[in-house]
Backbone atoms as SQL, in Angstrom:
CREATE TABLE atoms (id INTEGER PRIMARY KEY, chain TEXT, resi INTEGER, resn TEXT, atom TEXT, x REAL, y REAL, z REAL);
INSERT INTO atoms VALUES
  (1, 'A', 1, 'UNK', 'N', -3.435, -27.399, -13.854),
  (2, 'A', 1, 'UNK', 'CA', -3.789, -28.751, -13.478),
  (3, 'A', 1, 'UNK', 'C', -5.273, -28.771, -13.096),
  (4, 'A', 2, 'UNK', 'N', -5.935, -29.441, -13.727),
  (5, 'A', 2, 'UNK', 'CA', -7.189, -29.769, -13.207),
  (6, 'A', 2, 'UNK', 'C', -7.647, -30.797, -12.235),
  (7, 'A', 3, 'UNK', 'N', -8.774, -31.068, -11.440),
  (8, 'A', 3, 'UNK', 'CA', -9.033, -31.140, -10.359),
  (9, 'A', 3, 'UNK', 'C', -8.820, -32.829, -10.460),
  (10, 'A', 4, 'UNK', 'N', -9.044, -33.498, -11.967),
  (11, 'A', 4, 'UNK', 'CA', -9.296, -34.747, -12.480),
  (12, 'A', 4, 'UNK', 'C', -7.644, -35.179, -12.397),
  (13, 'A', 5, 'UNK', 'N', -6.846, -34.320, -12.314),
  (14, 'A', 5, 'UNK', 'CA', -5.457, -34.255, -12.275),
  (15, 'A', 5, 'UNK', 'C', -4.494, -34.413, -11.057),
  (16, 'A', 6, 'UNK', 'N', -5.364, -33.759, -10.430),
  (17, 'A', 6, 'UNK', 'CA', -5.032, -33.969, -8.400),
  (18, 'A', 6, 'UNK', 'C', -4.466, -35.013, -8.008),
  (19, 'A', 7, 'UNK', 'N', -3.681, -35.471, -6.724),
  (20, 'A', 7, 'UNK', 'CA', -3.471, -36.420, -6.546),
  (21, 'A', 7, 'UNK', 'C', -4.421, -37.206, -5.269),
  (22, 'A', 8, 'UNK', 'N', -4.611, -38.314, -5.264),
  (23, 'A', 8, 'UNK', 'CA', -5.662, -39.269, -4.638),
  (24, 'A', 8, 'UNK', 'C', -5.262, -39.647, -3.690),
  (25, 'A', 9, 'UNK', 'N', -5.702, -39.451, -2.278),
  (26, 'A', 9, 'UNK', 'CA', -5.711, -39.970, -1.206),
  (27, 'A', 9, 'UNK', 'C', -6.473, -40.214, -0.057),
  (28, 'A', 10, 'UNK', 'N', -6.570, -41.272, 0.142),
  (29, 'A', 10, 'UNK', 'CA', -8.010, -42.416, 0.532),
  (30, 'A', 10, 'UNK', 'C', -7.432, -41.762, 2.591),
  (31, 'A', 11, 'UNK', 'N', -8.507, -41.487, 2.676),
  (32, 'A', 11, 'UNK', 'CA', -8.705, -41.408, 4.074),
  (33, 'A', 11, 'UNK', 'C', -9.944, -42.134, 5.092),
  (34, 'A', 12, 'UNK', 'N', -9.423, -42.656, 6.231),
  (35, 'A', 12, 'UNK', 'CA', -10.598, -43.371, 6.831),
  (36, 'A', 12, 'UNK', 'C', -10.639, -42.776, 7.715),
  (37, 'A', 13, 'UNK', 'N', -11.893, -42.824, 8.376),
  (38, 'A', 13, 'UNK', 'CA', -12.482, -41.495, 9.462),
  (39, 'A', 13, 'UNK', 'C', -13.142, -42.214, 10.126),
  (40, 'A', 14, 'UNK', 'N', -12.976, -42.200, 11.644),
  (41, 'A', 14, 'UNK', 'CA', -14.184, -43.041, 12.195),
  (42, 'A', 14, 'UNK', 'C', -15.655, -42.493, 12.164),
  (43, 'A', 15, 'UNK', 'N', -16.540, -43.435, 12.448),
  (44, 'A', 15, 'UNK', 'CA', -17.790, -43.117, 12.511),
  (45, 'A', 15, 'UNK', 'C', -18.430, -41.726, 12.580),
  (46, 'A', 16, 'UNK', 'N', -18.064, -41.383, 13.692),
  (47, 'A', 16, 'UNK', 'CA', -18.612, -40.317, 14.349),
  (48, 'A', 16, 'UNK', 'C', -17.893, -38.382, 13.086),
  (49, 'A', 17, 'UNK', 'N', -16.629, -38.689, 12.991),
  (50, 'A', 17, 'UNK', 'CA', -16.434, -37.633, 11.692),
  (51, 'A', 17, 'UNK', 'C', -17.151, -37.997, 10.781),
  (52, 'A', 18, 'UNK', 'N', -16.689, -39.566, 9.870),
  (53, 'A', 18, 'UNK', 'CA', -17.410, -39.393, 9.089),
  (54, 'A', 18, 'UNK', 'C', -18.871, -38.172, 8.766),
  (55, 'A', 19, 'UNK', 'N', -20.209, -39.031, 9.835),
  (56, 'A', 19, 'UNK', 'CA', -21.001, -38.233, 10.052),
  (57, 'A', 19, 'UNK', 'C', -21.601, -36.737, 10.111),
  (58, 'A', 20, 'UNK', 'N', -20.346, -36.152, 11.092),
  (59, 'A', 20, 'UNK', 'CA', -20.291, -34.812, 10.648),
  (60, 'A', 20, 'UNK', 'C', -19.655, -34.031, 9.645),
  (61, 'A', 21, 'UNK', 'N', -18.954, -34.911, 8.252),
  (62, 'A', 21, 'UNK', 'CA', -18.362, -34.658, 7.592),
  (63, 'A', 21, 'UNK', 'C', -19.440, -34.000, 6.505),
  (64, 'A', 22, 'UNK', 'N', -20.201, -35.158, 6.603),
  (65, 'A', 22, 'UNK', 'CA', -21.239, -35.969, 5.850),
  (66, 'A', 22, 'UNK', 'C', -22.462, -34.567, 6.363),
  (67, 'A', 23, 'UNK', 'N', -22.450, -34.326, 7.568),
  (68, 'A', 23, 'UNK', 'CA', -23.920, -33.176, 7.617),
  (69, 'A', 23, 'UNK', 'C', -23.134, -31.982, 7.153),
  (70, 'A', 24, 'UNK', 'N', -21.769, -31.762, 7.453),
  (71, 'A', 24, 'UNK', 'CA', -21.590, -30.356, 7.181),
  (72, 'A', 24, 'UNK', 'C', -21.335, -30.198, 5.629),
  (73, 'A', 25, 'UNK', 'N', -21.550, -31.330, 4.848),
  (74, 'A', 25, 'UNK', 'CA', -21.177, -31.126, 3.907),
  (75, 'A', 25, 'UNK', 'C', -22.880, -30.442, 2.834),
  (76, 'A', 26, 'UNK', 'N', -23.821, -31.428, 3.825),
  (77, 'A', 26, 'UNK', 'CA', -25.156, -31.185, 3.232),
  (78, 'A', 26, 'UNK', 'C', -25.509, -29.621, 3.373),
  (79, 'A', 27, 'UNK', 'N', -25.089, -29.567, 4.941),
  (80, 'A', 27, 'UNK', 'CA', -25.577, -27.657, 5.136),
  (81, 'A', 27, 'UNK', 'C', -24.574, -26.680, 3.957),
  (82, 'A', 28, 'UNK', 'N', -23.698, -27.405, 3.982),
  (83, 'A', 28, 'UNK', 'CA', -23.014, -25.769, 3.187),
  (84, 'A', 28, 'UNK', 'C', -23.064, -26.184, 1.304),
  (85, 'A', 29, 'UNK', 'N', -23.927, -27.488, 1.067),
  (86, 'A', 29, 'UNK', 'CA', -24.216, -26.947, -0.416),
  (87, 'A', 29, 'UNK', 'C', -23.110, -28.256, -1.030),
  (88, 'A', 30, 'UNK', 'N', -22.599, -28.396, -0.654),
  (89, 'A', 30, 'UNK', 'CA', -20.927, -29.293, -0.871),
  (90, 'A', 30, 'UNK', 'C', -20.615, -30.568, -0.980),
  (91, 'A', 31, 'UNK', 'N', -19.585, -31.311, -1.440),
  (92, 'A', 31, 'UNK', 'CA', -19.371, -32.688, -1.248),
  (93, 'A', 31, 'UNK', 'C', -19.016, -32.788, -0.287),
  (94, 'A', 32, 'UNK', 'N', -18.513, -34.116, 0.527),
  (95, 'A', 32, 'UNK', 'CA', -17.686, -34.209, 1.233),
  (96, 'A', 32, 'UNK', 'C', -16.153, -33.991, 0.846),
  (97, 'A', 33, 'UNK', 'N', -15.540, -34.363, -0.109),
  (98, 'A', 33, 'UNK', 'CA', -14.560, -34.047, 0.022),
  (99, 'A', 33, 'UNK', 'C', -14.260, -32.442, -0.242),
  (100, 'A', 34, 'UNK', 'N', -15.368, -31.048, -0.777),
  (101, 'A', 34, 'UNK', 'CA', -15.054, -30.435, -0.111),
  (102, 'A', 34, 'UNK', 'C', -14.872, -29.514, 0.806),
  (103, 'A', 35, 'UNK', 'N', -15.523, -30.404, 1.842),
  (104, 'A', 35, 'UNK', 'CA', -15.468, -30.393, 3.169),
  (105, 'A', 35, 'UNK', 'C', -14.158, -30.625, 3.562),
  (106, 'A', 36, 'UNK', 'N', -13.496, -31.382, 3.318),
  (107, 'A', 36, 'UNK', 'CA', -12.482, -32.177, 4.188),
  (108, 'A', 36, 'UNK', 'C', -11.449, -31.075, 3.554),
  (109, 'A', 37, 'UNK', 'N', -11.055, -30.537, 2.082),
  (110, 'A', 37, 'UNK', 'CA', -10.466, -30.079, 1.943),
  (111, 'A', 37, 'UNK', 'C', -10.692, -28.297, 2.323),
  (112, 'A', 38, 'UNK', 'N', -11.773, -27.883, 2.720),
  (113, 'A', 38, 'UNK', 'CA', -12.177, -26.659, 3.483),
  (114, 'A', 38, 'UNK', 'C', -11.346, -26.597, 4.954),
  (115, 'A', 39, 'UNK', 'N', -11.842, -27.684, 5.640),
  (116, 'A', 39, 'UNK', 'CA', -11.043, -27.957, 7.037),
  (117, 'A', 39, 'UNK', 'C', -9.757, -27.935, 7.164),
  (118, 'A', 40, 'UNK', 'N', -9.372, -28.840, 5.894),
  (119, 'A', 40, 'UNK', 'CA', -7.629, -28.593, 6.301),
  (120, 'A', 40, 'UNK', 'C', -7.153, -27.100, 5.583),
  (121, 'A', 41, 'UNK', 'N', -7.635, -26.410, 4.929),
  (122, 'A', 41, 'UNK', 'CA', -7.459, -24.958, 4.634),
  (123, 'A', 41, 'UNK', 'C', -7.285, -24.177, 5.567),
  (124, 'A', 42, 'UNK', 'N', -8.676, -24.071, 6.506),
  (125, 'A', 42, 'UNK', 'CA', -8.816, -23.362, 7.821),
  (126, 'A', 42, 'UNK', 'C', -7.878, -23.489, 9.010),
  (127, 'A', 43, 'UNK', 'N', -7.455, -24.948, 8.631),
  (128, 'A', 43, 'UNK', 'CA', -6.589, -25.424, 9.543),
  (129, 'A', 43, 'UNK', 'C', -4.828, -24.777, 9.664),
  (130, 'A', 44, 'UNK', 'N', -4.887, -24.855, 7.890),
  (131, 'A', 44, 'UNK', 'CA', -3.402, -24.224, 7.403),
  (132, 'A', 44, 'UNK', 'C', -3.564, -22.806, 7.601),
  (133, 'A', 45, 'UNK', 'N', -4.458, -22.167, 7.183),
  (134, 'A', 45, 'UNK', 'CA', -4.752, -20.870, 7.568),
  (135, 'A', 45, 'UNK', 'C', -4.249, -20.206, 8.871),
  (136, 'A', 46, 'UNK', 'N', -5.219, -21.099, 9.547),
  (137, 'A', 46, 'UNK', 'CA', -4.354, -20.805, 10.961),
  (138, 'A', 46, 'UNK', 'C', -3.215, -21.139, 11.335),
  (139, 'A', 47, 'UNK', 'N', -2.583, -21.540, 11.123),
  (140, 'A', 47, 'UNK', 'CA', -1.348, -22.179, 11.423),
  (141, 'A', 47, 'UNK', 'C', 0.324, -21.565, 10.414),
  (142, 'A', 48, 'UNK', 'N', -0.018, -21.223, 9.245),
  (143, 'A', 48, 'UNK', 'CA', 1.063, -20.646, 8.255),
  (144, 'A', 48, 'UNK', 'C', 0.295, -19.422, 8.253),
  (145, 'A', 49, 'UNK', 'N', -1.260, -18.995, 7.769),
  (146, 'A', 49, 'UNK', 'CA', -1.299, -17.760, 7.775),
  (147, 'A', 49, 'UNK', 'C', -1.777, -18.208, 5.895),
  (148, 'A', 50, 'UNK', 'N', -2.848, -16.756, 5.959),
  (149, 'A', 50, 'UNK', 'CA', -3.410, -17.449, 3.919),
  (150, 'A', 50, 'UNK', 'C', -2.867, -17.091, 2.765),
  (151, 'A', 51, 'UNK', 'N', -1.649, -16.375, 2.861),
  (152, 'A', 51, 'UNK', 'CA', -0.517, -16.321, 2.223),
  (153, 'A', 51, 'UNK', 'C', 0.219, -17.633, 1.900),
  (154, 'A', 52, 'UNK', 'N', 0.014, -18.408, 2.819),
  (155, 'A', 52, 'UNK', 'CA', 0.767, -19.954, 2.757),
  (156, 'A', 52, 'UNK', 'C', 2.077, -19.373, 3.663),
  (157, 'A', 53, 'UNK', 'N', 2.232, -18.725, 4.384),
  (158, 'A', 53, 'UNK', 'CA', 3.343, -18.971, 5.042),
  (159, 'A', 53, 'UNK', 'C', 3.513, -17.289, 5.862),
  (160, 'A', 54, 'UNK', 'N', 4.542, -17.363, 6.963),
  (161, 'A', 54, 'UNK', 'CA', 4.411, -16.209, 7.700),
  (162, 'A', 54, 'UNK', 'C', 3.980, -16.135, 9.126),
  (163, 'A', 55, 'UNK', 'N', 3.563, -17.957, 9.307),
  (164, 'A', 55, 'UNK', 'CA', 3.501, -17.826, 10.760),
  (165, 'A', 55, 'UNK', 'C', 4.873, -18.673, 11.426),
  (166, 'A', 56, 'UNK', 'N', 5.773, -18.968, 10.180),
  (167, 'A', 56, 'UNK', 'CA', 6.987, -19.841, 10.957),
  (168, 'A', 56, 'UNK', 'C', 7.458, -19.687, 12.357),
  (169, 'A', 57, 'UNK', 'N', 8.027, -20.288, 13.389),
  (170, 'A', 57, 'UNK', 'CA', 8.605, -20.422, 14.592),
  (171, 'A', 57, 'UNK', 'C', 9.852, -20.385, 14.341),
  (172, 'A', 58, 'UNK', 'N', 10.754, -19.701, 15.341),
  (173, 'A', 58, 'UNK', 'CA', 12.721, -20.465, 15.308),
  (174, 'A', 58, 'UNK', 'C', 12.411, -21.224, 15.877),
  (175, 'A', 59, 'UNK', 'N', 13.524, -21.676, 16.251),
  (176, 'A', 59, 'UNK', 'CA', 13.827, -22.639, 17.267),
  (177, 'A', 59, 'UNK', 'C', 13.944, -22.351, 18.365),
  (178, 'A', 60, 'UNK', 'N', 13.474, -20.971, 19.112),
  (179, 'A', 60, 'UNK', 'CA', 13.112, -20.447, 20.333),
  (180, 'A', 60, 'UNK', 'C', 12.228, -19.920, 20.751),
  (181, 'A', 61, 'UNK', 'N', 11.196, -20.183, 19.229),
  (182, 'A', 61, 'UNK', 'CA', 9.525, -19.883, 19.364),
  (183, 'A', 61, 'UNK', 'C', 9.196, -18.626, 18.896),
  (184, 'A', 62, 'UNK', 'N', 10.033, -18.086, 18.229),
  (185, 'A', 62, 'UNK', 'CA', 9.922, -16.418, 18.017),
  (186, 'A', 62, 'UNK', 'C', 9.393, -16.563, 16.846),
  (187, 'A', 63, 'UNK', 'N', 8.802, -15.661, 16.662),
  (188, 'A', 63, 'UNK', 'CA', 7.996, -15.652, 15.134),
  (189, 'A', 63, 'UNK', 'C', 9.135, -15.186, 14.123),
  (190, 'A', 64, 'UNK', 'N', 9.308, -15.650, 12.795),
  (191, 'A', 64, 'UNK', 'CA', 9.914, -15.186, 11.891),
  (192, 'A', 64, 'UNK', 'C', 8.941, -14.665, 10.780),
  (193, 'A', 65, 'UNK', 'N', 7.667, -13.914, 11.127),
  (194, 'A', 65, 'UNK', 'CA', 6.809, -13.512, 9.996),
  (195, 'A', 65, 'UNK', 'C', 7.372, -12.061, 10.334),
  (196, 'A', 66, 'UNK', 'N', 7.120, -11.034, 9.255),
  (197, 'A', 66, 'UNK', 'CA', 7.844, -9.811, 9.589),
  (198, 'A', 66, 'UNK', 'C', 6.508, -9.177, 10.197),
  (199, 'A', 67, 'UNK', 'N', 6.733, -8.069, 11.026),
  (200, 'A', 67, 'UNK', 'CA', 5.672, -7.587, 12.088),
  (201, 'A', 67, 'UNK', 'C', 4.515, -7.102, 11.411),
  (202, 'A', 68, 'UNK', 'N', 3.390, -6.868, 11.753),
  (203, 'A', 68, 'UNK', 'CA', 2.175, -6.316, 11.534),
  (204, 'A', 68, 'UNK', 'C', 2.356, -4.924, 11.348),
  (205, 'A', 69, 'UNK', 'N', 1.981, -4.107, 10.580),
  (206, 'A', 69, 'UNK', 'CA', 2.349, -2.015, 10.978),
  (207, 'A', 69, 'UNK', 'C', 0.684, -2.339, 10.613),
  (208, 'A', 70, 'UNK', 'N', 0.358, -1.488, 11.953),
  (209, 'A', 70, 'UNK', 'CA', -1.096, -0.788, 11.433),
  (210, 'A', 70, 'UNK', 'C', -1.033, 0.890, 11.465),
  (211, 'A', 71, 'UNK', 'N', -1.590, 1.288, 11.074),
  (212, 'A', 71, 'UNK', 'CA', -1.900, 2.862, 10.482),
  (213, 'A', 71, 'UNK', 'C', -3.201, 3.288, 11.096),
  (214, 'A', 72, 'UNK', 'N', -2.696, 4.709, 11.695),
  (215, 'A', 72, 'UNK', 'CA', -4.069, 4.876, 12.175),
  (216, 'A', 72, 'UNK', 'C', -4.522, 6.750, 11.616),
  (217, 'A', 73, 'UNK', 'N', -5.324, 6.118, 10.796),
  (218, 'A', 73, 'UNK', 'CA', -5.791, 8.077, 9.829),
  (219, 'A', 73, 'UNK', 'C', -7.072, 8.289, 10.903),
  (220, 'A', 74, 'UNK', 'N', -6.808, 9.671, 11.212),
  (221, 'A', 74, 'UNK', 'CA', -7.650, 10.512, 11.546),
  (222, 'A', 74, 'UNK', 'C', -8.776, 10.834, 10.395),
  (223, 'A', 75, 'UNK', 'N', -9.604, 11.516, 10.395),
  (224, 'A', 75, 'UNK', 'CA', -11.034, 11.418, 9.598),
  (225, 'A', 75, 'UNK', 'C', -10.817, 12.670, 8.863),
  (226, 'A', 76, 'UNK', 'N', -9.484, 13.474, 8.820),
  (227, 'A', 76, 'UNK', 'CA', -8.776, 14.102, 7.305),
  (228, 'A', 76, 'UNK', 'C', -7.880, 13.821, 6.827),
  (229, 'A', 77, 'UNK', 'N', -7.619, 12.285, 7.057),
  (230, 'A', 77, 'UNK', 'CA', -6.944, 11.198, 5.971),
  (231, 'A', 77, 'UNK', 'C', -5.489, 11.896, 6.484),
  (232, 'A', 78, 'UNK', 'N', -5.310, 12.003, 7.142),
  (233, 'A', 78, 'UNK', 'CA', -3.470, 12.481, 7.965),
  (234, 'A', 78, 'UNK', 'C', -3.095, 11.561, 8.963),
  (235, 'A', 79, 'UNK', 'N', -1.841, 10.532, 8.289),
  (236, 'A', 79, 'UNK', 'CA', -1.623, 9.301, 9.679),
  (237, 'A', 79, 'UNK', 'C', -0.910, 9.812, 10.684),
  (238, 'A', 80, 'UNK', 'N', -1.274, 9.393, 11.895),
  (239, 'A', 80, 'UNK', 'CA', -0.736, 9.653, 12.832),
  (240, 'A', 80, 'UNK', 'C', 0.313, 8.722, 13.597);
């Protein structure tokens, strides 16, 4: 699907976003819209995780993403 293909949706922003929509869009090179669609990325990012998913809640707040394992090699590549 191309971008001409997307679906359209009109958003109104008060003044004051607008504006900073509008400068952050000039500093980083960009349109505004994508700006707006950067933000809500960062936003989902944080929130599901950039997999798209993995930060779910139960219904008692517990995470249902499966746990983190980190690995820790000593400096002759042997995990400990």
């Amino acid at each position: 699907m191309s971008q001409a293909d997307w679906p359209r949706f009109m958003l109104r922003l008060p003044p004051d976003l607008k504006q900073w929509v509008d400068a952050e869009a000039k500093r980083n090179g960009a349109s505004q819209n994508s700006e707006v669609i950067r933000c809500i990325r960062e936003r989902m990012d944080r929130m599901v995780g950039p997999s798209g998913g993995g930060n779910e809640k139960s219904d008692d707040g517990q995470s249902l993403a499966a746990p983190v394992v980190a690995l820790e090699l000593n400096t002759d590549g042997v995990q400990r």
